[in-house]
N, C-alpha and C positions, 0 to 999 in steps of 0.2 A: 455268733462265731463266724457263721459264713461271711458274714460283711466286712469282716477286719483280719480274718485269715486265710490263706490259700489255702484250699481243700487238698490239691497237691504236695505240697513240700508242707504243709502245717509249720507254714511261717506267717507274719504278719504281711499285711497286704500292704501297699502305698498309703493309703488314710492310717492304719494301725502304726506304721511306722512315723509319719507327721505326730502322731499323736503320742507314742513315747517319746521322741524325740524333744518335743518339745519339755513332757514331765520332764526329760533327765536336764536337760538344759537348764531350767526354772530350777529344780531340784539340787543341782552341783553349784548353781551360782550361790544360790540361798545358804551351801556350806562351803562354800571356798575352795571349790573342788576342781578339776578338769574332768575332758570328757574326751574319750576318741570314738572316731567313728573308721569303721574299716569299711569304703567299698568294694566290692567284687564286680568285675565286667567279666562277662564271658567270653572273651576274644571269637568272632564268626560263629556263634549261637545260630545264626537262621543257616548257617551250611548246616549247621546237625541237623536241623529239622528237614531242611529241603534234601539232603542226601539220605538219612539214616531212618524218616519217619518220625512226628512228634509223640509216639510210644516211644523210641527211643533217646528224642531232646527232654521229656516228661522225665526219663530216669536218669537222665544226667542231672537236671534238677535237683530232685529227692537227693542222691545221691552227694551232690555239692551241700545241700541243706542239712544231711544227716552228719558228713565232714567235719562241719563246721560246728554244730552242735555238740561234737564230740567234743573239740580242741579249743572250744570260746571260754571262759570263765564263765562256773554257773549263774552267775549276778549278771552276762552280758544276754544282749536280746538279739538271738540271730535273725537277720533280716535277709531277705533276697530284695534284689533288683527288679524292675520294671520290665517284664517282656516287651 
């Protein structure tokens, strides 16, 4: 679990995500399917951390992570972004 998901947000990491990524790819061709992908940038990320403390960039994370887990279709795989 540690190696393929962030302990933080309990999202997939950069490897865990290549690697869905790829199933769904393989997976949607094999039926004739499309695929989207939504990414997320955090517009000026390292001001939160350098102004407010990485306790407080740590829950803006979580907090984007939980977001979006809410509002994704249960069939989709929330993914975060590369710090």
């Amino acid at each position: 679990y540690l190696a393929r998901f962030d302990t933080l947000t309990k999202m997939p990491n950069r490897m865990q995500f290549q690697h869905l990524l790829h199933q769904a790819i393989t997976r949607n061709q094999r039926q004739g399917k499309g695929l989207a992908l939504l990414y997320v940038d955090v517009d000026d990320f390292k001001e939160v951390n350098d102004t407010f403390g990485h306790e407080t960039g740590d829950r803006v994370l979580e907090t984007l992570g939980e977001r979006l887990a809410r509002v994704l279709p249960r069939f989709a795989t929330p993914l975060r972004s590369v710090r």
